[in-house]
C-alpha positions as CSV (number, residue, x, y, z in Angstrom):
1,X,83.5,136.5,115.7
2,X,82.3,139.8,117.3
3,X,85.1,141.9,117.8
4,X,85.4,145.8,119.1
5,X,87.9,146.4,115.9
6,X,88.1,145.3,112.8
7,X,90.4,142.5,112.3
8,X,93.4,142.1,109.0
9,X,92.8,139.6,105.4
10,X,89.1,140.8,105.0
11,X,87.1,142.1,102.1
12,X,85.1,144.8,103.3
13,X,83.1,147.8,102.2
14,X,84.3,151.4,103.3
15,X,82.7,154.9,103.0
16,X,84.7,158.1,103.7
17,X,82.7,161.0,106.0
18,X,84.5,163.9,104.9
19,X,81.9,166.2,107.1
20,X,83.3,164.3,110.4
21,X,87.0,164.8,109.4
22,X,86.8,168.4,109.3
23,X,84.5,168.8,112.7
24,X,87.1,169.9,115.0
25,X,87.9,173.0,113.4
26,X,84.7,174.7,113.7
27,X,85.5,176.0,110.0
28,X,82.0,176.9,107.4
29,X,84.4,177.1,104.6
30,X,86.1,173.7,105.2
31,X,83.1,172.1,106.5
32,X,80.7,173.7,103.3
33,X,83.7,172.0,100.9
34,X,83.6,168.8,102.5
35,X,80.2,168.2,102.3
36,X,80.7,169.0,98.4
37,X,82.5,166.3,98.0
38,X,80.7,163.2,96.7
39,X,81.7,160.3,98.5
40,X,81.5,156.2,97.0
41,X,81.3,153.2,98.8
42,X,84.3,151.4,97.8
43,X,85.1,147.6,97.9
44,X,88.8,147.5,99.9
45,X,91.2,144.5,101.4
46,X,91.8,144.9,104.8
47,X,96.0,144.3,104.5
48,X,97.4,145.5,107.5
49,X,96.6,147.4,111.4
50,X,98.8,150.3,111.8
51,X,98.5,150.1,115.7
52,X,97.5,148.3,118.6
53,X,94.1,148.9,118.8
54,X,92.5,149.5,122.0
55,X,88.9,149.6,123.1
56,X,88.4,152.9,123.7
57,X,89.8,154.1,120.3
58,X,87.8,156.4,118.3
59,X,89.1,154.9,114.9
60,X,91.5,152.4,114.2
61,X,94.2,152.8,111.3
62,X,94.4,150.2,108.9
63,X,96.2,150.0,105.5
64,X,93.4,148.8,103.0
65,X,93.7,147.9,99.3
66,X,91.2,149.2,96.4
67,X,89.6,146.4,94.7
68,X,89.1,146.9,90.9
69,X,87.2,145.3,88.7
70,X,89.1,146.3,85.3
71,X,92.7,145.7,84.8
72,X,95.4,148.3,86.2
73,X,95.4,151.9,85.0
74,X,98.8,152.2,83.5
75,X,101.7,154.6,84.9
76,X,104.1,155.0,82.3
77,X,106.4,157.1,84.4
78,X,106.2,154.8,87.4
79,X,106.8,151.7,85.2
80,X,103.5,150.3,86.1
81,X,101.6,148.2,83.0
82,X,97.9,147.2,83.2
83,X,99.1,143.8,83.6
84,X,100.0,144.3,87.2
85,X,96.9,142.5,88.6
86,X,95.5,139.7,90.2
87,X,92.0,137.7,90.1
88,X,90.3,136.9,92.8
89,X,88.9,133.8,92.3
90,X,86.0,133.3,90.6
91,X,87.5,135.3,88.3
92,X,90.5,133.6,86.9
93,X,91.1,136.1,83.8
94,X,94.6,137.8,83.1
95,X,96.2,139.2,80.3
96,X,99.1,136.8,79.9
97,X,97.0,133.8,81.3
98,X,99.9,132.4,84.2
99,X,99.2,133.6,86.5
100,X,96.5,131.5,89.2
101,X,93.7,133.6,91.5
102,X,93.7,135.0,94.9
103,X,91.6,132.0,96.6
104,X,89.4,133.2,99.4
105,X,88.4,131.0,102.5
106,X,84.3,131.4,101.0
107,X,82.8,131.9,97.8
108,X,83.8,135.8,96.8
109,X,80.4,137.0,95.5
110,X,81.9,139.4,92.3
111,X,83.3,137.2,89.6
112,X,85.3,140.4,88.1
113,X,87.6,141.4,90.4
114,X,91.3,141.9,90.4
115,X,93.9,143.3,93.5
116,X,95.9,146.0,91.6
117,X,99.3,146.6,92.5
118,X,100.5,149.7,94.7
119,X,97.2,151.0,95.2
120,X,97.4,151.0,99.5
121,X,95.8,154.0,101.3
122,X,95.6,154.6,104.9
123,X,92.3,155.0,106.4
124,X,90.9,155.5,109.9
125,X,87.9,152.7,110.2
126,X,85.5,154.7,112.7
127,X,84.5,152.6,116.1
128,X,80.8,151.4,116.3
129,X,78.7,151.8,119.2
130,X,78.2,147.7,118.2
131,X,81.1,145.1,117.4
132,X,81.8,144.4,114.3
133,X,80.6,141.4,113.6
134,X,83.0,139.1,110.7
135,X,81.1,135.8,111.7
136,X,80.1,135.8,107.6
137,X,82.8,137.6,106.2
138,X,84.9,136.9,103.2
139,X,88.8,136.6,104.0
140,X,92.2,135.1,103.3
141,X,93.6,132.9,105.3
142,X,97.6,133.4,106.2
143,X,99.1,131.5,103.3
144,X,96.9,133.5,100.8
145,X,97.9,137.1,102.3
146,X,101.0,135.9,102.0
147,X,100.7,135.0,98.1
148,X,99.6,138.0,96.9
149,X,103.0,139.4,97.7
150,X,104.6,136.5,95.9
151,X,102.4,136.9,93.0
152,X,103.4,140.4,92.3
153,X,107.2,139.9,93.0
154,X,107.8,139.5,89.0
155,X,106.0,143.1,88.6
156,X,108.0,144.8,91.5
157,X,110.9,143.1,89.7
158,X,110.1,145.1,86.6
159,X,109.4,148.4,88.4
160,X,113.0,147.8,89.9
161,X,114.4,147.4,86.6
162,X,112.8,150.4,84.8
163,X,114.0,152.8,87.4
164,X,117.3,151.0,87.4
165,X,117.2,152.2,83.4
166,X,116.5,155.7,83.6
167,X,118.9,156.2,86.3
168,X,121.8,154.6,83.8
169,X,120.0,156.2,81.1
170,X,120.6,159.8,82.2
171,X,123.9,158.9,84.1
172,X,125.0,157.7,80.4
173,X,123.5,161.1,79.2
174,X,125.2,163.2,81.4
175,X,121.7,165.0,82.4
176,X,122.1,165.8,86.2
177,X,118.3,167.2,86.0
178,X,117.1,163.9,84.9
179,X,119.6,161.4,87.0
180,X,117.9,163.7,90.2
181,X,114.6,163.1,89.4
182,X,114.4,160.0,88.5
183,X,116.1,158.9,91.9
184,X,114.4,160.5,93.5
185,X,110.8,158.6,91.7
186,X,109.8,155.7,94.2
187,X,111.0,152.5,93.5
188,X,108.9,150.3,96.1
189,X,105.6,149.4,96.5
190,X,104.9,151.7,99.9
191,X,105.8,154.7,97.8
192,X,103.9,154.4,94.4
193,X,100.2,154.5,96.3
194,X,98.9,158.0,96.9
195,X,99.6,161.9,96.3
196,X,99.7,162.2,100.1
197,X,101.9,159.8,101.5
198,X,102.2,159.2,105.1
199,X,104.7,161.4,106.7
200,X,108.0,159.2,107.3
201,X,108.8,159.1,111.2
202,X,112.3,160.3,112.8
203,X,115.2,158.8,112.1
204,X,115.7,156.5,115.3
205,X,117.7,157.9,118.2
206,X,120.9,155.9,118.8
207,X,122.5,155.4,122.1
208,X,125.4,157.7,121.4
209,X,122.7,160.7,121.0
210,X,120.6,159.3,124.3
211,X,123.8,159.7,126.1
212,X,125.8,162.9,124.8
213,X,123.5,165.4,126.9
214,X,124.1,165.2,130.1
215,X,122.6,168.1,131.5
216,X,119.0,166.6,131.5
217,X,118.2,166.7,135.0
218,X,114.7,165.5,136.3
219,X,113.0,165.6,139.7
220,X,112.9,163.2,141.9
221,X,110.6,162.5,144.9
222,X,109.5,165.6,147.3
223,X,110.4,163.4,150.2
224,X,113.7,162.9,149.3
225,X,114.9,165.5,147.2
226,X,116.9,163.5,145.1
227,X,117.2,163.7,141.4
228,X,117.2,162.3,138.7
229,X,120.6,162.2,136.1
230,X,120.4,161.9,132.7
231,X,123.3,159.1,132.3
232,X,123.4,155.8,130.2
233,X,122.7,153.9,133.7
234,X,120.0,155.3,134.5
235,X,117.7,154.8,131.3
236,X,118.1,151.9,128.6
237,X,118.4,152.8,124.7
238,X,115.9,149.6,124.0
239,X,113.1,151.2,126.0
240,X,113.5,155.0,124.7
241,X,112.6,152.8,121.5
242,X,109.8,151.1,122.3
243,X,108.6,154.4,123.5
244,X,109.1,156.4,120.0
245,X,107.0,153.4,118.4
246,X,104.2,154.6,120.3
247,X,102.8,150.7,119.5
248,X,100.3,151.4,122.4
249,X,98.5,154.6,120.9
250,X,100.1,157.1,123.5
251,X,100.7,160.1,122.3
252,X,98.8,162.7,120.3
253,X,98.1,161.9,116.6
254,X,99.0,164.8,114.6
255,X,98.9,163.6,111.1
256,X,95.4,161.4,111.8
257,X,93.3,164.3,110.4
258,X,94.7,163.8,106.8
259,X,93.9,160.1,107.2
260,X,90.5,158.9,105.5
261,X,88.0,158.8,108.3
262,X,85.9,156.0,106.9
263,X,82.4,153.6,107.9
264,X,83.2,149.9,107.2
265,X,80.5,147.0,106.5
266,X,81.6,143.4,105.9
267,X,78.1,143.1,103.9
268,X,79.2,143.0,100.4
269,X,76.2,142.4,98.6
270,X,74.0,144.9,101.1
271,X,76.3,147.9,99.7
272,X,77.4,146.6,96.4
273,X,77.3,145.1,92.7
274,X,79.2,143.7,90.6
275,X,78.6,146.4,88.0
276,X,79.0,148.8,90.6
277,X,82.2,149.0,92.5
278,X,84.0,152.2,91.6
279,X,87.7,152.3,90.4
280,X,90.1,152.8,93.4
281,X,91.5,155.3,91.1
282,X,88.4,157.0,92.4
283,X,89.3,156.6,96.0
284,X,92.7,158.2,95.4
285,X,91.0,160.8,94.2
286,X,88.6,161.2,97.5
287,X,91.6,161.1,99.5
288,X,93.6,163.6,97.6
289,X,90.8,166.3,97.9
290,X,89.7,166.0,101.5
291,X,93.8,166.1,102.2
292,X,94.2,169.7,100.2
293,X,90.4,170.8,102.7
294,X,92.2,169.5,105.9
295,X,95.4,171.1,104.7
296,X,93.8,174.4,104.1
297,X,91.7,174.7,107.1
298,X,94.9,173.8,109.2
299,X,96.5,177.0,107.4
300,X,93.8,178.9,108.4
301,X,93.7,177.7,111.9
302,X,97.3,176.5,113.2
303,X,96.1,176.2,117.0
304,X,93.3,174.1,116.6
305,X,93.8,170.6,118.3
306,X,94.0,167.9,115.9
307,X,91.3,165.4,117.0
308,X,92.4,162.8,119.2
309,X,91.8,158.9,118.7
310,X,90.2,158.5,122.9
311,X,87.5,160.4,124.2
312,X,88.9,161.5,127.1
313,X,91.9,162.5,125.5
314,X,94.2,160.9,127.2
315,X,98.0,160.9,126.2
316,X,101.4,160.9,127.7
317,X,101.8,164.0,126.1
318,X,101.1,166.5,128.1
319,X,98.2,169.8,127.2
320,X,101.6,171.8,127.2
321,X,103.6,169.7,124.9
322,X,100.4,169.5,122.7
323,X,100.0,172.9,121.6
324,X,102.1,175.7,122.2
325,X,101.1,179.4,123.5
326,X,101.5,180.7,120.1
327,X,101.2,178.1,117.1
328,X,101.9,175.0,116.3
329,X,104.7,176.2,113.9
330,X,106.5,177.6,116.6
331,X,107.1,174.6,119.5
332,X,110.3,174.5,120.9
333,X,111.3,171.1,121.2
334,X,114.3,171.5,123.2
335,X,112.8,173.3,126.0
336,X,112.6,171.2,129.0
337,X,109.0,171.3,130.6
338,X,108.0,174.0,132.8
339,X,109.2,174.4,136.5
340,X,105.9,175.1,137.7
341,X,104.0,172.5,135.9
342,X,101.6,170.2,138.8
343,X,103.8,167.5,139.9
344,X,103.6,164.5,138.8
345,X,101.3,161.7,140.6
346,X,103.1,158.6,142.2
347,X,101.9,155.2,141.2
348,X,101.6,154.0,144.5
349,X,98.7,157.3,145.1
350,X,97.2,156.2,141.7
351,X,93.3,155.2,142.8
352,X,92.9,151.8,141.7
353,X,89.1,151.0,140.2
354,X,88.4,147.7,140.1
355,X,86.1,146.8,136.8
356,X,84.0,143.9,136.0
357,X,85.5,141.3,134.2
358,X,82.2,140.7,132.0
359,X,82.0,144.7,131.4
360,X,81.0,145.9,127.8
361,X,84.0,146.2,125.9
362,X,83.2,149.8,125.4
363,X,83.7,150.5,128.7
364,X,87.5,152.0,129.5
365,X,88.1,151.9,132.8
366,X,91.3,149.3,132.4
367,X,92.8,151.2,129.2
368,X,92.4,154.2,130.7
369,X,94.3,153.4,134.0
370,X,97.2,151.3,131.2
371,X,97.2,154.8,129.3
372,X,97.7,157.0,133.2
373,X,100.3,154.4,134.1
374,X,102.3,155.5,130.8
375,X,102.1,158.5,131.3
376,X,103.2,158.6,134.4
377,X,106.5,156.9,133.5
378,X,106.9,158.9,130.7
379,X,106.9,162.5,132.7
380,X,109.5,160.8,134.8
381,X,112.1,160.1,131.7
382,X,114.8,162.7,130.9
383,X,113.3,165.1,128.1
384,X,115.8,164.1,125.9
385,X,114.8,161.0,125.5
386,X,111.1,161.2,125.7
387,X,109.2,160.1,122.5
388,X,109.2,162.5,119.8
389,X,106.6,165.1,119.6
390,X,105.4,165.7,115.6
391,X,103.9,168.9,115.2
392,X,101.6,169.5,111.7
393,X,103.6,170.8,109.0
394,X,102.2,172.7,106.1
């Protein structure tokens, strides 16, 4: 099946473009280090989309899994053994010998590889100018996504319980240093992956916070001159949610530049052997140093734009909630918006464009018009309870 994105359960090969990921800030220093770097094509599992993707996206964000071809580097202070695998069949070997392979829906074409646990990076899969095309593609079907899950709940178990230990351990010693830091070490799978975790979103609003400032006043129709009150009848709680989740790819990105921007092929054999599909402790380590370049060129240059994920930009964030006068560092987030900021389009004057319905699918006249519509509606809400903005933070 041809599809504009790339779809979830596939084997696939990825490359990282460090060059492209450091583009938009016109930097030599940053753009000389990144072409340094020495980038692998890396054999990955396709385990989860991050949003819903839309045509016109530049990249699309995926969670993707490292596939290894040696058992599991050990982490003695995370708890994590080299047992911690599974085979993907044809390969069927395993330390202790129990436990069965992952079974794709076609013959996998490597007979040594293994999924290792907690090794999930986030990655930004760049759009092609053609679809991508899974027609011959190796996957897993529902049931066997599912298993892999299953199959490491035993190791999770025992990650659980060796955290659980040092916590007793150094309550029982009486260390507070130690009992601190080893609560604070991760305990689930989401946080043993990489150095440079996603950054964790806001704590959701609750409807006693959407409601205890009342002094949010809005602007109604010119005809009319009425206004718009910030009470609890006037917006609902379940809809200032849906619009922090952002699940439509609204507002401006601003951690997207530390994400892996990355060229994906569902050719296996074109881009890979079995003797030489690199460790994904190798990937880690890709994604750790392009992080510190981005980091260090945003430093450098607080008020560049981070890049954004549609060509045209589009966002219901406005160009003055983007970026502030000064920096980035210093956006007041409680400021209402401007009093003399152009006034806000009615739907009803919105031009509609009519598209055909047998249009390439890279054309974007109908998510563009989806995109205006929300942010038309979202200029209209209170600003207290308008989606969070996230700044970069060093």
């Amino acid at each position: 099946m041809k599809r504009f994105c790339p779809g979830v359960f596939y084997y696939a090969v990825i490359r990282m473009d460090p060059v492209a990921m450091v583009e938009h800030f016109n930097d030599p220093i940053a753009t000389a280090e990144a072409r340094a770097l020495e980038t692998k094509k890396y054999l990955v599992y396709l385990q989860s989309c991050l949003d819903i993707p839309f045509p016109t996206n530049l990249w699309y964000r995926y969670d993707v899994s490292p596939i290894a071809t040696t058992l599991r580097a050990e982490e003695p202070s995370n708890g994590i053994t080299s047992d911690m695998v599974i085979p993907i069949y044809p390969n069927t070997r395993h330390p202790h010998g129990s436990r069965s392979p992952i079974l794709p829906e076609k013959p996998f074409p490597f007979p040594n590889c293994y999924h290792w646990i907690d090794t999930t990076e986030g990655v930004r899969i760049r759009r092609r100018n053609e679809p991508f095309d899974d027609s011959n593609a190796i996957k897993l079907d529902a049931g066997e996504h599912v298993m892999i899950d299953v199959k490491f709940s035993d190791d999770y178990k025992r990650i659980d319980d060796f955290f659980h230990e040092l916590d007793v351990r150094a309550e029982m010693e009486g260390d507070s240093g130690v009992g601190s830091t080893a609560s604070a070490s991760p305990a689930t799978s989401s946080a043993l992956g990489s150095s440079f975790p996603p950054p964790q979103a806001c704590p959701p609003l609750t409807h006693s916070d959407v409601t205890s400032n009342g002094s949010g006043d809005i602007a109604g129709d010119e005809g009319n001159g009425s206004s718009y009150q910030d009470d609890e009848n006037n917006h609902d709680p379940t809809v200032v949610e849906l619009f922090k989740m952002d699940i439509f790819n609204l507002s401006h990105d601003h951690t997207a530049e530390l994400l892996p921007l990355v060229d994906l092929w569902y050719e296996l054999t074109d881009h890979l052997t079995a003797d030489t599909i690199p460790s994904p402790l190798d990937f880690r380590k890709e994604c750790e140093a392009i992080a510190r370049i981005v980091h260090t060129a945003r430093l450098r240059s607080p008020n560049v734009p981070t890049p954004s994920r549609d060509p045209d930009r589009m966002s219901i964030m406005s160009d003055d909630d983007f970026l502030s006068e000064g920096s980035v560092y210093s956006f007041d987030y409680s400021a209402p918006p401007n009093a003399d900021d152009e006034p806000v389009p009615r739907v009803e004057d919105v031009e509609v464009v009519r598209i055909d319905a047998k249009a390439n699918f890279q054309k974007a006249g109908l998510w563009t018009r989806l995109r205006k519509k929300a942010r038309e509606i979202y200029r209209r809400l209170p600003w207290s309870v308008r989606p969070p903005f996230l700044p970069y933070f060093p």
